[in-house]
C-alpha positions as CSV (number, residue, x, y, z in Angstrom):
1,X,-94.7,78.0,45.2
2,X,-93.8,75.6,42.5
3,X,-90.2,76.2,40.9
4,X,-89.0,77.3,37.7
5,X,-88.2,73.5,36.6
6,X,-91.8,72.1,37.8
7,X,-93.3,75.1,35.9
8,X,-91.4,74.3,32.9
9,X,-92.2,70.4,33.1
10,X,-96.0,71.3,33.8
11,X,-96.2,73.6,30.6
12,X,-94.5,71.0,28.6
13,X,-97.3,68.7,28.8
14,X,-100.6,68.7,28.0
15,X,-103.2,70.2,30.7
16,X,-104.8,66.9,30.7
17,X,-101.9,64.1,30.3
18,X,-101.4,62.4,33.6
19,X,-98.4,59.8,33.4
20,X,-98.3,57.2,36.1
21,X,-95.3,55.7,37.2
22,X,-95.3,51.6,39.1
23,X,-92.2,51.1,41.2
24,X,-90.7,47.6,41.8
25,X,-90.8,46.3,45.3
26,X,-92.7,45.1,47.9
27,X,-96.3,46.0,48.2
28,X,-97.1,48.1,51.5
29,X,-99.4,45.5,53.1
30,X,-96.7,42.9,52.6
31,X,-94.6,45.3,54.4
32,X,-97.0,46.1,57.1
33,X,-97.7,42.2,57.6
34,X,-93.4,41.8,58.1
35,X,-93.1,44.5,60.7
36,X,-96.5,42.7,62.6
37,X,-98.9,44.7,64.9
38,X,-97.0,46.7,67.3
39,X,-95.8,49.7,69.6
40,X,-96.8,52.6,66.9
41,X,-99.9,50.9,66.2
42,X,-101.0,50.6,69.3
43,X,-99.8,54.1,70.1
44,X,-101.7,55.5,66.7
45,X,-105.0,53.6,68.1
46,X,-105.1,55.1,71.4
47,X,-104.0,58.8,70.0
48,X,-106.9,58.1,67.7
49,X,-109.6,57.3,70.3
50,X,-108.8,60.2,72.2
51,X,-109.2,62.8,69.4
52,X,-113.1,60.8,68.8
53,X,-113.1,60.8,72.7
54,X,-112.8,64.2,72.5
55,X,-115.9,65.1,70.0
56,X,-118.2,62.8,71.8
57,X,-117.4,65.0,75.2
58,X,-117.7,68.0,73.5
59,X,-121.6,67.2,71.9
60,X,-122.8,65.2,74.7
61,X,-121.7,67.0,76.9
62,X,-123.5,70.1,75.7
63,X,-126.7,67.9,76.4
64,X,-125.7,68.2,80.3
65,X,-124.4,72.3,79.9
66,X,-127.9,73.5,78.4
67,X,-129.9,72.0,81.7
68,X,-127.2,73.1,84.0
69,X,-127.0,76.5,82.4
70,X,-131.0,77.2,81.5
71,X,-131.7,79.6,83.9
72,X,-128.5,81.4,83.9
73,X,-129.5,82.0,80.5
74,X,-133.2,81.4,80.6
75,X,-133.5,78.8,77.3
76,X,-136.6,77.0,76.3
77,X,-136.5,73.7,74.5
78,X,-136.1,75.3,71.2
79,X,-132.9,77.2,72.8
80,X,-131.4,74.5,74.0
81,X,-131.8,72.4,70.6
82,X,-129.7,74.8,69.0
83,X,-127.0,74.9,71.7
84,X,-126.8,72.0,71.6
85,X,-126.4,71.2,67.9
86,X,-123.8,74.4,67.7
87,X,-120.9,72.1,68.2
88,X,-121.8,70.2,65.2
89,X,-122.5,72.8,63.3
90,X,-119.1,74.2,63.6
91,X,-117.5,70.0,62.8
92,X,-119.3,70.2,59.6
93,X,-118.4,73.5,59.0
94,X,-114.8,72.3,59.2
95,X,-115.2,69.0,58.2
96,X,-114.3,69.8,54.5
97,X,-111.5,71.7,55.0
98,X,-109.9,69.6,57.3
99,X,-110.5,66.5,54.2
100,X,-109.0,69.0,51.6
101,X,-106.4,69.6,53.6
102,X,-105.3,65.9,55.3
103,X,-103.8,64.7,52.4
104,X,-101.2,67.2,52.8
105,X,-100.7,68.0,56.9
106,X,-101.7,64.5,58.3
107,X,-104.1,63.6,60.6
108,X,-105.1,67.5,61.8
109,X,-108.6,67.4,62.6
110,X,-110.8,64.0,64.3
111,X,-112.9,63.9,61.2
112,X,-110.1,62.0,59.7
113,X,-108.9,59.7,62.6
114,X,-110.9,57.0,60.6
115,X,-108.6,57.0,57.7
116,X,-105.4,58.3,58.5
117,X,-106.1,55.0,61.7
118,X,-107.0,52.5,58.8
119,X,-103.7,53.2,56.6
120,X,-101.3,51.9,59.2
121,X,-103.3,48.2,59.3
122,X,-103.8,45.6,57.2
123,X,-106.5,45.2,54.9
124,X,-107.7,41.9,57.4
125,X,-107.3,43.9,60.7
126,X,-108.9,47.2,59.6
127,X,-112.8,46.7,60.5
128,X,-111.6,45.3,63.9
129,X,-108.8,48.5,65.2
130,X,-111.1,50.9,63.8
131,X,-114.1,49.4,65.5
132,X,-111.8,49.5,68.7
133,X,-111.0,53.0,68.5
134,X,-114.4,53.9,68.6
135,X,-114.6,52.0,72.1
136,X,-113.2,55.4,73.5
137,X,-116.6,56.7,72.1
138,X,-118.2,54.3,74.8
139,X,-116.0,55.3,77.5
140,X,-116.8,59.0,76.6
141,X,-120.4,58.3,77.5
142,X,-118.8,57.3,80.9
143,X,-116.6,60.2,80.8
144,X,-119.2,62.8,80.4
145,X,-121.7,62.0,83.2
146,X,-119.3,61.1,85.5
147,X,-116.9,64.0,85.2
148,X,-120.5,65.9,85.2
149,X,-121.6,64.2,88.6
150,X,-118.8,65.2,90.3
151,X,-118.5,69.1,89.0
152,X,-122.0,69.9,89.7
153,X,-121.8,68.2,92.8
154,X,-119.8,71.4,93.5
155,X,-121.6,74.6,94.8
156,X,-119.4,78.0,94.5
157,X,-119.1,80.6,92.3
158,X,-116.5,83.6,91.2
159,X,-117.8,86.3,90.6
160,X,-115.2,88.3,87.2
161,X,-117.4,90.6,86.3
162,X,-120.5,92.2,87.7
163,X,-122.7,90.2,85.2
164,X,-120.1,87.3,84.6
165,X,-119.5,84.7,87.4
166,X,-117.2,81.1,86.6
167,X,-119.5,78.7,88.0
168,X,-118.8,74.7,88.3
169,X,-120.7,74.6,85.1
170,X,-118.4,76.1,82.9
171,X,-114.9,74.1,84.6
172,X,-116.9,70.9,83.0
173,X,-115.5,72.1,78.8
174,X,-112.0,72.6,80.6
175,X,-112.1,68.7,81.6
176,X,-114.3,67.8,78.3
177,X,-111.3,69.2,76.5
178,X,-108.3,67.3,78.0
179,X,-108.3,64.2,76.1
180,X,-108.3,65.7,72.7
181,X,-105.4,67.9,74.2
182,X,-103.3,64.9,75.1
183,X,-104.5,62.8,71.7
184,X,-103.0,65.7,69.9
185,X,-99.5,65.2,71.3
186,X,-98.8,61.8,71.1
187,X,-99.9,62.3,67.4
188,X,-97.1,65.1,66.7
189,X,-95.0,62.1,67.1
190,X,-96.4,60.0,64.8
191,X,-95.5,60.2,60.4
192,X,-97.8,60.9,57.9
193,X,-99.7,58.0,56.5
194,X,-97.0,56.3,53.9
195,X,-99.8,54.9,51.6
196,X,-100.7,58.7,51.7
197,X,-97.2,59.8,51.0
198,X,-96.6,56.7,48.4
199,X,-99.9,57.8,46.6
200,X,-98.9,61.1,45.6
201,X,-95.0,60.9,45.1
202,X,-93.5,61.2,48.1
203,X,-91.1,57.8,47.8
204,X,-88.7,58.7,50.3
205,X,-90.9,60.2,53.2
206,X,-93.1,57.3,52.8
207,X,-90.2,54.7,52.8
208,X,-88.7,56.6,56.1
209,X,-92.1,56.6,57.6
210,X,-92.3,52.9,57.3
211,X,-88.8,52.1,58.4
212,X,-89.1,54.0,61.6
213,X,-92.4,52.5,62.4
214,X,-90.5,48.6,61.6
215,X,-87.5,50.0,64.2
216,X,-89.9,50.9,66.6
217,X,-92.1,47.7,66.6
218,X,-89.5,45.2,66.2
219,X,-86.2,47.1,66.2
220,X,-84.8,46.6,62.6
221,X,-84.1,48.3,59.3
222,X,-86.1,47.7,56.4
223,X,-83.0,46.0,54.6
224,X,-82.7,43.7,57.3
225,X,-86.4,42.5,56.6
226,X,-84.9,42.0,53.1
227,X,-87.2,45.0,52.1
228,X,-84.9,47.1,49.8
229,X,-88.1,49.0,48.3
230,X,-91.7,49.9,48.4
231,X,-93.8,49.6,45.3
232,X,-95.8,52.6,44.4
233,X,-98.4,54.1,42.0
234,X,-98.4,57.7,41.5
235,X,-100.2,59.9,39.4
236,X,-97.3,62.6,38.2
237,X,-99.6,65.1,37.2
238,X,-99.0,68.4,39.0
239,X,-103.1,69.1,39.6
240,X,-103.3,66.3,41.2
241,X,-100.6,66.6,43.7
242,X,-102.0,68.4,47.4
243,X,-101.0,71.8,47.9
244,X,-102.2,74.5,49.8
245,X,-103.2,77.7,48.0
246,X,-103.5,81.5,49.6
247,X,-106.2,82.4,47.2
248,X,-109.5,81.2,48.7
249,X,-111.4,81.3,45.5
250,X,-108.3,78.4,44.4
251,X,-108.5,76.8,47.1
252,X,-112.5,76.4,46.8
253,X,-112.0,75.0,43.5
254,X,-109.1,72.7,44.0
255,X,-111.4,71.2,46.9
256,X,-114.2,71.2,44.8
257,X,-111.9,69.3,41.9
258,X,-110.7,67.2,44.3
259,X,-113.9,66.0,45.2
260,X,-115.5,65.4,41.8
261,X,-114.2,61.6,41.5
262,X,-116.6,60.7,44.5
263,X,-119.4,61.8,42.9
264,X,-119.1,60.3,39.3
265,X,-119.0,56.3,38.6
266,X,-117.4,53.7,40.0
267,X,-117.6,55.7,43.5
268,X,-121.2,57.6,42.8
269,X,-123.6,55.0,44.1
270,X,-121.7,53.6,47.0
271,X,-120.5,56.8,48.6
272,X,-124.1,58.7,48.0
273,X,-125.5,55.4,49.6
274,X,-123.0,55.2,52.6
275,X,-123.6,59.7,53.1
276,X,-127.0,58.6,53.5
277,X,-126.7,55.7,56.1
278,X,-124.3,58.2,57.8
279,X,-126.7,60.8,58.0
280,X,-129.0,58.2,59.3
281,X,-127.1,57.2,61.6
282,X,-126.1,60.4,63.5
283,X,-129.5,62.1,63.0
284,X,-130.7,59.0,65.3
285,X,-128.0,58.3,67.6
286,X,-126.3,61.8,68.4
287,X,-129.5,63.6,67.7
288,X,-132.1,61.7,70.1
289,X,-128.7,61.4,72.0
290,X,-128.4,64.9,72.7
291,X,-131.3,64.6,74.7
292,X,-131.3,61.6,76.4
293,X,-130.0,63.0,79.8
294,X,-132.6,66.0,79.4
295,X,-135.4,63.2,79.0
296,X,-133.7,60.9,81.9
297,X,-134.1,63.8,83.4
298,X,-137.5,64.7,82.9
299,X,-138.7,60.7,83.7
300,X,-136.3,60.8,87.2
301,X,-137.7,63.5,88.4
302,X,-141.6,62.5,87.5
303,X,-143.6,62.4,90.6
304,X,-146.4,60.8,89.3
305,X,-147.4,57.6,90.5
306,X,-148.8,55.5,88.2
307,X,-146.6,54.1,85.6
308,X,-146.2,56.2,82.5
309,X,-144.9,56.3,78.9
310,X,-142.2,58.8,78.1
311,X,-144.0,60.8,76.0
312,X,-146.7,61.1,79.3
313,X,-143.5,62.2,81.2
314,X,-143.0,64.6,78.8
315,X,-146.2,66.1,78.8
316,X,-146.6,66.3,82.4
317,X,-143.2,68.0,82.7
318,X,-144.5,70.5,80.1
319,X,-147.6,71.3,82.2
320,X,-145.1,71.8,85.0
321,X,-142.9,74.0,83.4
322,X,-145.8,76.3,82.2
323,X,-146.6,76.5,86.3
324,X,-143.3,77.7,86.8
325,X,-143.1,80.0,84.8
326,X,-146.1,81.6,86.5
327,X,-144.8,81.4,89.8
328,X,-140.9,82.1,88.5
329,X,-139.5,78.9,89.5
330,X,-136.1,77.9,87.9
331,X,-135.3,74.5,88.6
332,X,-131.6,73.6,86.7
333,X,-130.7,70.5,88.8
334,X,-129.8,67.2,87.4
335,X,-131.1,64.3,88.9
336,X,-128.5,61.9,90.3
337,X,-130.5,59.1,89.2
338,X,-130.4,60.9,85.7
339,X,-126.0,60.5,85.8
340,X,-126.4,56.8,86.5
341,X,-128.9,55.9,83.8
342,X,-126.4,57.8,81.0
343,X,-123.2,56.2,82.6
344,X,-124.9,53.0,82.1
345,X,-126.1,53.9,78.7
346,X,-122.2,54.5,78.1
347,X,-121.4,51.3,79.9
348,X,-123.3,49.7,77.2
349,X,-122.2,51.5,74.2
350,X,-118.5,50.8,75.6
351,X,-119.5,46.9,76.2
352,X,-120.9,46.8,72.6
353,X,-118.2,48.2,71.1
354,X,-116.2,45.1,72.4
355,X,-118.9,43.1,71.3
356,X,-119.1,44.6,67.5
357,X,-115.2,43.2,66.7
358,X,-116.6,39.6,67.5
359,X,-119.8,40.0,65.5
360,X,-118.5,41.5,62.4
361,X,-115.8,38.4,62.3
362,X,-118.9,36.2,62.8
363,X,-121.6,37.6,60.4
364,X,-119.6,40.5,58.3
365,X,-120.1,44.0,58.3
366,X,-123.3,44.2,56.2
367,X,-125.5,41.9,57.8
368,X,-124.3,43.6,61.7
369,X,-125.5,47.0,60.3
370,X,-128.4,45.8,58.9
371,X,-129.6,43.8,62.2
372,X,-128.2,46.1,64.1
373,X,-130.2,49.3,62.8
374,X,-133.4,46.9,62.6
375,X,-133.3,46.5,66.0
376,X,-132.8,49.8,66.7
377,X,-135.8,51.2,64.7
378,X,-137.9,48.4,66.5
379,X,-137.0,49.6,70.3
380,X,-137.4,53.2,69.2
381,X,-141.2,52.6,68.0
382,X,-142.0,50.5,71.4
383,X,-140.8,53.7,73.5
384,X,-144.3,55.5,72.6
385,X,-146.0,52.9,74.5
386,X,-144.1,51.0,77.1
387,X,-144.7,51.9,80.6
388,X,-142.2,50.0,82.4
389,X,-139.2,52.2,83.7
390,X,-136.9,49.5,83.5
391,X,-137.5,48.4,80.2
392,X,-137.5,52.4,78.8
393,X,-133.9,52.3,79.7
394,X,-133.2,49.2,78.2
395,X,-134.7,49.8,74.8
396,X,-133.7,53.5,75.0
397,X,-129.7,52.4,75.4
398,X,-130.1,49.9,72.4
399,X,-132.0,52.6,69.8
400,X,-128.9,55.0,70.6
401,X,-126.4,52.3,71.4
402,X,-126.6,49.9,67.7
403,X,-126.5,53.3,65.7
404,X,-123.7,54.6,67.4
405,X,-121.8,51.5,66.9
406,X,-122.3,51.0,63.3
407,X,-121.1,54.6,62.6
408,X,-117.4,53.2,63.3
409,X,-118.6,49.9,61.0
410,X,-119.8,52.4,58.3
411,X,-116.8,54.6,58.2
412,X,-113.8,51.7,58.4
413,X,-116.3,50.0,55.0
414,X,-116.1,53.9,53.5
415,X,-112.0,53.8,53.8
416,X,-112.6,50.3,52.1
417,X,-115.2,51.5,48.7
418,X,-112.7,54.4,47.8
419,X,-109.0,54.4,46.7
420,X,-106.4,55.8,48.7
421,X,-106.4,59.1,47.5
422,X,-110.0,59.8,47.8
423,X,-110.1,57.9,51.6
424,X,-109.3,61.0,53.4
425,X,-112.0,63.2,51.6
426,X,-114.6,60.6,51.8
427,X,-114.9,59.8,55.2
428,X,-114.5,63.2,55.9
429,X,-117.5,64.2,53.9
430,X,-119.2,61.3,55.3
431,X,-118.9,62.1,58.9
432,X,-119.6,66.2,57.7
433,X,-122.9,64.6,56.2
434,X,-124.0,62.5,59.5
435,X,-123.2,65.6,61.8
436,X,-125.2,67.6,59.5
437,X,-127.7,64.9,60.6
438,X,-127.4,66.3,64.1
439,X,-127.9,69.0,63.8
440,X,-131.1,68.1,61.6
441,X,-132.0,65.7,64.4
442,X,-131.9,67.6,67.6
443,X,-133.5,70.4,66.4
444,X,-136.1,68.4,65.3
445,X,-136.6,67.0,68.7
446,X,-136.2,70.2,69.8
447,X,-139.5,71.4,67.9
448,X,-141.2,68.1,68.0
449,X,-140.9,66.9,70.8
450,X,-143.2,68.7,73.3
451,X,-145.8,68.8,71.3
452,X,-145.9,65.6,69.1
453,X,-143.8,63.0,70.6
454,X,-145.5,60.2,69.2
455,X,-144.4,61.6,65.9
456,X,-141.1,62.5,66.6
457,X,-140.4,59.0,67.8
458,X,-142.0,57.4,64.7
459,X,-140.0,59.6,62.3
460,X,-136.7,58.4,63.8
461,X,-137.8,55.4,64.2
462,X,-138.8,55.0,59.9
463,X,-135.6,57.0,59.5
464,X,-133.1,54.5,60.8
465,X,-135.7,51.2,58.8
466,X,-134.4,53.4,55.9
467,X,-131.1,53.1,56.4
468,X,-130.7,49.8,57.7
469,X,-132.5,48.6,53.7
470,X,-129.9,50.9,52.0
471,X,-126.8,49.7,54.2
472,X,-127.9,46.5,52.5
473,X,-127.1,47.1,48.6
474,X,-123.5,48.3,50.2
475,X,-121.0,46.0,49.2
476,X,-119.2,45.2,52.0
């Protein structure tokens, strides 16, 4: 509740004067570049990863939950689309609120990892430590099958109920939650973002936040780095300071206010271009991703043997399931083979995550999302009619591998296009956008895919040509 005095002062002034105040001082990155690369950064980038660790193991691993589970609860292709899209669906739900609401509580929810991760960095190491903390994204694909291999490698059941039994299955969200529960803790020990603080006001947090990250990277005060204060620029009007309202209807609006700036000019353009990409992006890589161990599955467990195309694999597995279901068969048994082609799939995304850092210092961040998405779209058309098992893997790793790593790319050049005070919104509403894509994209697949899967691969595969022309006029 504001005060008397801040109601007074607010009334005092016109509804739309904004004053704005510059402080003398050092500039933060100067700041940041004194106390050097460090113990909190390094503890920030870790705490970070695990939270994005912790979303990949939650949608992926829904992709290994919805075979394991199919005839407990007897779900078609259609059913298990939906499943496994309902995790996204309940990120972008939240999404929004989570960037309404980060300016004022800090990093609260993964969807803002990438920008509350990029204010503690320099402007020059940025791309690079956010690129990073996506590596935990690649060793989540790791995580997944192989904590997956091992529980279902399990056979025993408790029986709770008369029509409710815990079965190995369901122990696998337990261990799919853990590193987002252990991210979350180091991060209660961590301050809010100073530029965040510095942006809207907050002089003294901000200039305490910094000084306890300078003693705890290199043991000193800020006035023994001859750093007395911290220059700032800070729009004094009240609107436009982050609060927290109990009416819903205000707090829709304030969001809603809040997020106007992104959508008129200099930011329109840009940000409706990188939404887009970002969309893009996840529609092709989490969507077609969610089924990659269902389709691994499918081709491991073909008996055929001649060589075939996937979509053949597909087909045939369709004919067989339409026997089943005349004789009541209920197969929900991964194929081991199915484990090792994903953990190599992660072992790749983790490798090319290293990789990326080196690239983008080599060629920049527009032309590594640009090849990197042409690629893709060129190894997703090839998988309607290569034969060769081998070389499916290999070109189905790269089509989900070079969109997943440019999503990191994409969001660290988002932080960059926007001021500070938008940051927080837009990537939020970025990554809402691309899981909206998801959801879009495995339930497309879902539909699609057993009855036109030359289509369905020719869609994504235009799809991502699309984006890779639009991540082009980006400036970055």
């Amino acid at each position: 509740m504001p005060t008397r005095v801040d109601q007074q002062d607010s009334e005092a002034k016109p509804a739309d004067a904004i004053e704005k105040t510059m402080s003398a001082g050092h500039e933060y990155e100067e700041v940041l570049e004194l106390i050097g690369f460090g113990r909190v950064q390094w503890t920030i980038l870790v705490a970070s990863g695990l939270l994005l660790m912790m979303v990949i193991n939650e949608t992926m691993g829904m992709s290994y939950i919805t075979i394991v589970s199919q005839c407990e609860f007897g779900t078609n292709s259609v059913d298990k689309s939906i499943m496994s899209a309902a995790s996204f669906i309940g990120i972008f739900c939240s999404s929004y609120f989570w960037g309404y609401l980060s300016d004022s509580i800090g990093p609260g929810a993964s969807s803002t990892t990438y920008a509350y991760l990029g204010e503690f960095f320099t402007v020059r190491h940025r791309p690079i430590v956010i690129n990073y903390a996506s590596f935990f994204v690649g060793i989540s694909t790791i995580y997944v099958p192989a904590v997956a291999w091992l529980v279902m490698s399990m056979n025993w059941s408790v029986g709770l109920t008369e029509s409710f039994s815990f079965r190995p299955w369901r122990l696998l969200t337990v261990f799919y939650l853990l590193p987002g529960v252990v991210g979350t803790i180091i991060l209660f020990k961590m301050p809010d973002s100073p530029k965040i603080l510095l942006s809207i006001g907050k002089i003294d947090d901000a200039f305490a936040a910094v000084e306890w990250i300078a003693l705890q990277n290199v043991g000193k005060r800020l006035q023994e780095l001859n750093v007395d204060k911290i220059k700032y620029d800070v729009f004094t009007d009240r609107e436009n300071v982050p609060s927290v309202s109990y009416s819903p209807m205000v707090s829709f609006k304030k969001m809603w206010q809040e997020t106007v700036p992104l959508l008129r000019s200099p930011h329109l353009r840009n940000f409706s271009i990188s939404c887009t990409v970002m969309c893009g992006l996840f529609f092709s890589s989490s969507g077609m991703g969610l089924w990659y161990p269902e389709i691994l599955n499918r081709l491991g467990s073909s008996i055929a043997d001649d060589a075939m195309t996937v979509c053949d694999v597909i087909d045939a597995s369709v004919n067989q399931s339409k026997l089943n279901q005349t004789t009541t068969i209920c197969v929900d048994e991964i194929n081991t083979k199915s484990y090792i082609d994903t953990i190599t799939y992660g072992t790749a995304l983790t490798m090319g995550y290293i990789l990326m850092g080196f690239v983008i210092n080599q060629i920049g961040r527009k032309a590594a999302i640009t090849m990197g998405l042409a690629i893709a779209a060129g190894c997703a058309i090839s998988l309607v009619w290569i034969k060769n098992e081998v070389i499916i893997i290999i070109c189905f790793c790269l089509y989900l591998v070079l969109p997943g790593l440019c999503v990191s790319v994409l969001s660290g050049a988002v932080v960059d296009l926007v001021p500070t005070k938008l940051r927080g919104k837009a990537v939020c509403i970025c990554l809402m956008l691309g899981r909206m894509g998801s959801v879009f994209g495995s339930n497309i697949i879902g539909i699609l895919l057993e009855t036109y899967c030359h289509v369905t691969f020719e869609v994504f595969s235009g799809f991502i040509l699309v984006c890779a022309f639009l991540s082009y006029l980006l400036p970055m």
